[in-house]
N, C-alpha and C positions, 0 to 999 in steps of 0.2 A: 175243198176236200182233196183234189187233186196235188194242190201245191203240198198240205200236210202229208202226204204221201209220197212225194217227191224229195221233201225234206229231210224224212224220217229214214228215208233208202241213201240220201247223203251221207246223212250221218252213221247208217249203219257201215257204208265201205271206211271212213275215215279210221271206225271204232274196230274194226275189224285190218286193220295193220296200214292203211291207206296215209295220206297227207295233206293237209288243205293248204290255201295259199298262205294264210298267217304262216302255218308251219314252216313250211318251206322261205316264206322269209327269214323268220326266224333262225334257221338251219344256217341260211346264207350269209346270215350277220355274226353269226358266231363264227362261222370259218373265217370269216375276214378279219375279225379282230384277235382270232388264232393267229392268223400270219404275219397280222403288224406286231404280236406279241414275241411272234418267233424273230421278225425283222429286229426287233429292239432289241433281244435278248442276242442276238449275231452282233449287232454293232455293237453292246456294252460290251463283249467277250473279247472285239477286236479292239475294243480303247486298252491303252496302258493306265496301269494304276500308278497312286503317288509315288509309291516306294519307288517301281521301275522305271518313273519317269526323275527323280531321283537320284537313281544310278546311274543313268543314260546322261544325265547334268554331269556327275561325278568322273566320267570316264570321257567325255568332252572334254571337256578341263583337262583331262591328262592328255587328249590329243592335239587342243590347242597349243600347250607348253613345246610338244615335239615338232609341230608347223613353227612356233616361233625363233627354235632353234633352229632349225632347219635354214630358215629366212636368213637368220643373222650367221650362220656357216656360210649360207653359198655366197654371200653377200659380202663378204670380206676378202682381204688379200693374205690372209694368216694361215696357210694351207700350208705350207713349207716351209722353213728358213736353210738356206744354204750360207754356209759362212767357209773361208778358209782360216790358213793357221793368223793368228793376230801380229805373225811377225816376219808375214809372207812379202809384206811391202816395204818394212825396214822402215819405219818413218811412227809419227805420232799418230797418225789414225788407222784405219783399219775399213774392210767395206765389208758389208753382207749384203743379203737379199732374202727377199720371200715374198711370195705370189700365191695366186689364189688361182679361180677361175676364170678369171676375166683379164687383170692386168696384174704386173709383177713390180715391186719399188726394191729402188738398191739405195742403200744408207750408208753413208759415213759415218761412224763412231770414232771419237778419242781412245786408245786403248789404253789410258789412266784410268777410265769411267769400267774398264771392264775386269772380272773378277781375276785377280793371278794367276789362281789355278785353275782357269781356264785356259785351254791350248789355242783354241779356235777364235774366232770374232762375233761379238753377239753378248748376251741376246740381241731382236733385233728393236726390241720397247725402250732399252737403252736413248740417251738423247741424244740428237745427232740430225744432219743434214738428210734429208730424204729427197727422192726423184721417182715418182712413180708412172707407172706409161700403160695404157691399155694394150692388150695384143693385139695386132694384127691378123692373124692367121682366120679371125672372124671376120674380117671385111676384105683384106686383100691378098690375101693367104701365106701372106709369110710367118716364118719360124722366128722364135725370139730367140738370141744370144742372151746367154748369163752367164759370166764368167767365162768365154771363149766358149760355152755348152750350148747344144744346139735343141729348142724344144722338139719334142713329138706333137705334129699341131691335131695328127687324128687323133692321138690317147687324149686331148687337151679336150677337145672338143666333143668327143663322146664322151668322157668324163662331166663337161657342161653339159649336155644334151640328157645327160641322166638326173644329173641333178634339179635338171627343169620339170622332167616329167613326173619326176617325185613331188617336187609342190604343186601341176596340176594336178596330183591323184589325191595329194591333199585338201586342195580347196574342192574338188568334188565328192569328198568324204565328209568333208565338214558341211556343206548345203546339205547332203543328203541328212546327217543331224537334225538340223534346221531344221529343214521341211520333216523330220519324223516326230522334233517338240511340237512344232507349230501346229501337225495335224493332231496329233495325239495317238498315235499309232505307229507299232514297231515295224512295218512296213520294210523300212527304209535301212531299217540297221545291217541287213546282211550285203545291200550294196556296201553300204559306209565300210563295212568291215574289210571287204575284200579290197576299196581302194586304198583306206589305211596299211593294211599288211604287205599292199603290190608295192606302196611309195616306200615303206620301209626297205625293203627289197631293193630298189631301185637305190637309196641310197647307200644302201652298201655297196653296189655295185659302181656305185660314181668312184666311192673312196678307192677300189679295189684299180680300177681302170685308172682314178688318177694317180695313184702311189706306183702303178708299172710307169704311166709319163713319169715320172720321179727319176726311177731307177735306168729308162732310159734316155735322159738327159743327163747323170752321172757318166752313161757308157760312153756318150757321144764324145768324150775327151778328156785326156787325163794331164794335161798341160800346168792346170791351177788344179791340187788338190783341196777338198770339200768335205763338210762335215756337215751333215744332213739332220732337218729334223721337223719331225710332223709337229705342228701348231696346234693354237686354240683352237683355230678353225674346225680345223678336221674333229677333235674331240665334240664339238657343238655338235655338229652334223652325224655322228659317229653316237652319241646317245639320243640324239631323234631319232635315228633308224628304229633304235631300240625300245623307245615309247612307243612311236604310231605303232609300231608291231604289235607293243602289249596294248595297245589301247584296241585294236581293231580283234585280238582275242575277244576281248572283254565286251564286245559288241555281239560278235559270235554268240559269247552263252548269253548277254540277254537278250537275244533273239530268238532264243529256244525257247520252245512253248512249256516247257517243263525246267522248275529249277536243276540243276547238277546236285547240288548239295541236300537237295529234298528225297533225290532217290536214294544217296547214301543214307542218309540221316536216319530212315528208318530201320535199316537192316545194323546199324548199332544201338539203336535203344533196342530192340528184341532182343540181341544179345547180351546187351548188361540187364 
């Protein structure tokens, strides 16, 4: 009698707003698989989807093209050509020069092989006897003579010095790619962007710093006159700037959590 009395007053508090343990288990199972469902629904939110992994493949590829230029500009001697007049020496050949970042070659050509109406000597792909020499001024500090002209070893050198740190902002723009396919998440893309956009930067400024060595290796003497002229080189390296730059834009807005083109897009359909 007792225990049915006992029972019955149980069950009266539960029925009256109370909670038993079932319950409250119950209670505590639901919130939990509430928060793994919220956990799931955050991490599906933070994956990229195909399209936008897609586009991130799409715009790699335009940044890889600007790293490959890059690589073959700084990596060449075709940064300049300086030539004099083709009949500076009175004889059947003729000399020019062009250098890069690193080392500079001076060439004999026939001036039969070279265009009439051309004044100067050159070009320097013409066929002919070459002799190319590393600089100095990276190991033992000396200036290099061309043509009686004396280089600027700081413009030379800071000039190199930039153009290094453009391809390390590169290659840590492109891991960072990497690791944002690999994981599957946009994470990554607003480093990648910022180093794409700096290395762009950065090579413009090589070009800028090396074209002053340029013009002051013309000042340094005016004994043999010279006929100057920016290269393949510089053009390579000269439209990578211009890539990594648009490519690390294009990183920008897909790292925006919201399309660009989505918020336009509606305020012209309401209009038409």
């Amino acid at each position: 009698m007792w225990s049915n009395f006992f029972m019955q007053e149980e069950e009266g508090r539960i029925g009256a707003g109370g909670m038993g343990p079932s319950d409250a288990r119950a209670t505590a199972m639901t919130m939990l698989k509430g928060s793994r469902g919220a956990k799931r629904r955050a991490q599906a939110a933070s994956k990229m989807s195909d399209s936008q992994e897609g586009k991130i493949k799409l715009a790699f590829f335009v940044a890889i093209v600007g790293v490959t230029l890059t690589v073959l500009g700084v990596g060449t001697e075709f940064w300049v050509e300086l030539a004099p007049p083709k009949s500076f020496y009175n004889n059947q050949t003729c000399l020019t020069a062009h250098y890069g970042l690193w080392k500079g070659c001076l060439r004999t050509l026939w001036v039969s092989d070279i265009d009439p109406e051309r004044e100067s000597c050159g070009p320097a792909d013409l066929p002919g006897e070459s002799n190319c020499t590393y600089f100095k001024f990276f190991t033992s500090g000396e200036n290099a003579v061309i043509f009686n002209k004396t280089t600027t070893k700081n413009m030379n050198i800071a000039a190199a010095i930039l153009a290094l740190l453009s391809l390390c902002m590169m290659v840590t723009g492109s891991i960072c790619i990497s690791m944002s396919l690999s994981k599957g998440v946009p994470f990554f893309l607003k480093p990648a962007s910022f180093c794409f956009i700096l290395s762009g930067i950065l090579v413009f400024l090589s070009l800028i710093v090396f074209h002053q060595s340029v013009l002051s290796l013309l000042a340094s003497d005016h004994s043999v006159p010279l006929h100057h002229d920016l290269a393949w080189s510089v053009a390579c390296v000269g439209s990578a700037g211009a890539i990594v730059i648009l490519a690390g834009v294009i990183f920008i807005i897909l790292s925006l959590p919201y399309s660009p083109w989505e918020k336009c897009l509606p305020h012209n359909r309401s209009a038409t």
